[in-house]
N, C-alpha and C positions, 0 to 999 in steps of 0.2 A: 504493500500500500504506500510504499513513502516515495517511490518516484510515478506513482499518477499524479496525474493533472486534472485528468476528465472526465467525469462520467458521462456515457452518451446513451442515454434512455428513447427506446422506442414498444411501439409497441404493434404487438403483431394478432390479425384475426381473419386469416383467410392461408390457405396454400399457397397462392398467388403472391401475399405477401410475405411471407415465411422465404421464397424465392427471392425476392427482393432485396430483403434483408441480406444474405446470402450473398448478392449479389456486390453490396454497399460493403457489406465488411471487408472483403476481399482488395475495394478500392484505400477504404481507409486505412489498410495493411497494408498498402502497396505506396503511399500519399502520406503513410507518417510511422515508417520503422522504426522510430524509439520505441514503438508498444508502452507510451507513458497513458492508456487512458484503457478503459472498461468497458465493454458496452453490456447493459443491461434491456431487458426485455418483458415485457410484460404477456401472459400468452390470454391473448382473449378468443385466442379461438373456439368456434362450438366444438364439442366433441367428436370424433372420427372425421374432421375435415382435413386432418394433415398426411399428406401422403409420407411423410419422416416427419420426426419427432426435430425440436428445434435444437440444434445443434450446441450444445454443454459446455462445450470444448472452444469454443468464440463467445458463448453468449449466457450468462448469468440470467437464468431463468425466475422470476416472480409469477405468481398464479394472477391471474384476473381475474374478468366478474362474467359471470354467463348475464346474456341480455334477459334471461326468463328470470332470471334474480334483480335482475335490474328494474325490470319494469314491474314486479311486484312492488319494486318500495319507493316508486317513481310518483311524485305528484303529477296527480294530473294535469297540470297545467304547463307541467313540462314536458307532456307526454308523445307530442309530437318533435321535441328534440332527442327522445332515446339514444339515437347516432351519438350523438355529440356527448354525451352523458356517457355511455358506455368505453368513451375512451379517456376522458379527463378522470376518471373513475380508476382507470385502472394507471392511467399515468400518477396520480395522487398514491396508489400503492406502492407503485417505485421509489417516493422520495424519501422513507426512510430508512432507505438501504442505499443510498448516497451518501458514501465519506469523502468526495473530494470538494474541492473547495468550490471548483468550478463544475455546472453539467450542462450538458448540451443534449433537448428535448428534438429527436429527427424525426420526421416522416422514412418511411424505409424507398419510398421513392423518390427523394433529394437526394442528388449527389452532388457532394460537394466535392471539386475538381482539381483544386492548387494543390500544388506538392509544398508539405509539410504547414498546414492549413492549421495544425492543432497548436500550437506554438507559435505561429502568425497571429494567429485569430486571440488567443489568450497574453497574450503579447501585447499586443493592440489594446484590450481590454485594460489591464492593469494600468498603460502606460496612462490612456486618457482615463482614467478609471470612470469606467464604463461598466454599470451593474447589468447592461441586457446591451448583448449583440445580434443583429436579430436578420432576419428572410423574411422581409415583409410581404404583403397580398399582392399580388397582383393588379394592378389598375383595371385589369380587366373584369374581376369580380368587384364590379362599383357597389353595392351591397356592404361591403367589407368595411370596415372601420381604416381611416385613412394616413397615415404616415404615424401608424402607433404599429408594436411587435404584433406579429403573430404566432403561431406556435408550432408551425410545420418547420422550424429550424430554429430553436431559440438558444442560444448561448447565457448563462446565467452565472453572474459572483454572489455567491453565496455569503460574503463577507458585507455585500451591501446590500442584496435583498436576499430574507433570510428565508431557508426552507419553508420554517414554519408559519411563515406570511404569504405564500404562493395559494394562489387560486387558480383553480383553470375550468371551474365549472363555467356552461353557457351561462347567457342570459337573455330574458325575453328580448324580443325585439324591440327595439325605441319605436312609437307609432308617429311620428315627424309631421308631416306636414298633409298627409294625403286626404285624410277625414276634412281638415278647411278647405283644402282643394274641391272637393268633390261638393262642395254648398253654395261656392260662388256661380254668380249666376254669368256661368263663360259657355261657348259652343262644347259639344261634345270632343270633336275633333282639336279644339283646342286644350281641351280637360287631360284627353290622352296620349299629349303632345309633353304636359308638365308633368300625368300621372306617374308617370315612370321614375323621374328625376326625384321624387318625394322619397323613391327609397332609396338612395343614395346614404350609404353611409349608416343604414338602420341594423344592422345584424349585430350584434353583443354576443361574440362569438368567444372560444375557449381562452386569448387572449385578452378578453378587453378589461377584465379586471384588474389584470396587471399593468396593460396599458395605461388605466386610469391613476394606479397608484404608483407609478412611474412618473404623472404628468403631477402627479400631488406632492407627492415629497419630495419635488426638484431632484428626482434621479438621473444620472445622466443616462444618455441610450443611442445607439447606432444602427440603420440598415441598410442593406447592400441595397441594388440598384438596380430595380424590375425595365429588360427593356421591354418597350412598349412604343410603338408606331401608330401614334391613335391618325385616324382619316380627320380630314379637316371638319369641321362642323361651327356654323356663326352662332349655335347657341350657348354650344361652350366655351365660345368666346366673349361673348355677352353677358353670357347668365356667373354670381358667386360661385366659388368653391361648393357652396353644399349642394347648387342645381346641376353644376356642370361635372359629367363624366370624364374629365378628362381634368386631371389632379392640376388645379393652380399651385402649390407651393414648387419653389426653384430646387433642382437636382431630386426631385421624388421620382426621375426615372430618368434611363438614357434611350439612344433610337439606337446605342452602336450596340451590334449584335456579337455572339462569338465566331460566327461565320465571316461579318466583318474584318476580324482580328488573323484571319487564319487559321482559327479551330473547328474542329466538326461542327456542323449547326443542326446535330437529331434531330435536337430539343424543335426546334420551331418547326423544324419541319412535319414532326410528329403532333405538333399542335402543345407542344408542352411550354416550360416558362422559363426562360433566361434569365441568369442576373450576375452583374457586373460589380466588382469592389476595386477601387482606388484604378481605374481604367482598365481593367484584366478580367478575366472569367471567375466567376464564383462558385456558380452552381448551379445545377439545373431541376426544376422539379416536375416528373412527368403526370402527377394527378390522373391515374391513373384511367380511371374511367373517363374521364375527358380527354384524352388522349386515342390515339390508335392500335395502342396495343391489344387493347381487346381483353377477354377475362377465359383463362383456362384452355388447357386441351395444347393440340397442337402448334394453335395459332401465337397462344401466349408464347409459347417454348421457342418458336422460329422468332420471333421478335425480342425477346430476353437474350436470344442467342447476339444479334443484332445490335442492343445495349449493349452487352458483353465488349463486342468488338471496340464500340465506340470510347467506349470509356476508356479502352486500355489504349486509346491514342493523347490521353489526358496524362 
């Protein structure tokens, strides 16, 4: 234990992602040989869904929560975020089996691509001391709460925000502006022009609490750099930050891609998410069912194969 640095918490509930996983570890063993960090796992998968057991030998195993347990003791009113519940639930089981100072909370389909990323990155942290380095949302999920962490890659000092102050449960949705909207007396066509724009920014998702208590106790906080190519449009030129899809704050995204720079470009071409830190490659995250990989059998396996390849050009 005395020459970690990391703990890197994920968690796993499908075969598909158990692959994944698999997949990731192999690059972060390849991306950071001092072996200074841990990766722990939480298994939520249902029973007899794995075609192998999760591997012992990489990966520090914690039990999760079956979703039929879940949703017995699930308010109802939360009852249609179950998803979102059944994985902040069992990431909160993880945290106190974390002894190092710093952990980093990953989606098993982020990969993170710089060589020697874990000592960069906690590095960086210390220097500006920075309690949350973070893979923010995508602009493209406008929904999303906006230039605060999110939680598909979050880097965490423990020394300044402490375990036992993390939250990651959801939160209902803000209801913003849409209800005024819908009363004033404007055309319909014009109603469904703004209706959209009203959720901008409403989701209070498994991040936002720490978001919030981030922006409270003047903690400092860093995120990489979603590129994003939005098409031109006059009303998000026009219209505030909370109307327009298209993020007004300076440096919330770049246009240069990794293809740009001379790296593989899967990521976009697969429909996945790019992101850039201090002009270079970061990471890419394939969100998996948004994406073209597809779920299981043959299909996934020739396209995993296909990752595989790609990554090992990183």
């Amino acid at each position: 234990m005395e020459n970690l640095k990391l703990t890197i918490c994920s968690v796993c509930h499908s075969e598909e992602n158990r692959k994944l996983l698999e997949l990731n570890h192999a690059l972060v063993s390849k991306l950071n040989p001092e072996k200074n960090w841990i990766w722990m796992v939480a298994d939520n998968t249902p029973e007899g869904r794995l075609a192998e057991v999760i591997d012992q030998r990489k990966f520090k195993v914690v039990p999760g929560l079956t979703m039929e347990k879940l949703i017995s003791s699930l308010d109802p009113v939360f009852s249609h975020m179950k998803a979102g519940f059944h994985h902040s639930t069992a990431v909160h089981g993880m945290i106190p089996h974390i002894k190092t100072r710093f952990f980093l909370l990953l989606d098993s389909d982020l990969y993170i691509v710089r060589p020697g990323w874990i000592n960069e990155v906690l590095g960086h942290m210390e220097k500006e001391r920075l309690a949350v380095f973070d893979v923010p949302w995508h602009p493209r999920w406008y929904k999303k709460p906006r230039y605060l962490p999110a939680t598909h890659s979050i880097f965490v000092d423990s020394q300044k925000l402490k375990l036992s102050e993390l939250n990651f449960f959801p939160q209902l949705p803000s209801p913003r502006h849409a209800r005024l909207l819908k009363s004033l007396p404007l055309p319909a066509g014009l109603k469904n022009i703004f209706l959209g724009r009203t959720q901008i920014g409403v989701s209070r998702d498994m991040g936002f609490i720490i978001g919030e208590k981030l922006q409270r106790d003047a903690l400092k906080y860093e995120c990489v750099l979603p590129v994003f190519r939005p098409k031109a449009n006059i009303l998000n030129f026009l219209l505030p930050d909370k109307f327009s899809y298209l993020p007004k704050k300076r440096r919330s995204y770049t246009k240069t891609s990794f293809g740009d720079l001379g790296y593989p470009d899967f990521a976009l071409k697969n429909g996945a998410e790019e992101f850039m830190w201090q002009g270079r490659p970061f990471c890419f995250h394939l969100r998996g069912h948004k994406t073209n990989l597809g779920r299981g059998g043959a299909l996934f396996d020739n396209q995993i194969n296909e990752l595989r390849l790609v990554l090992s050009k990183f």
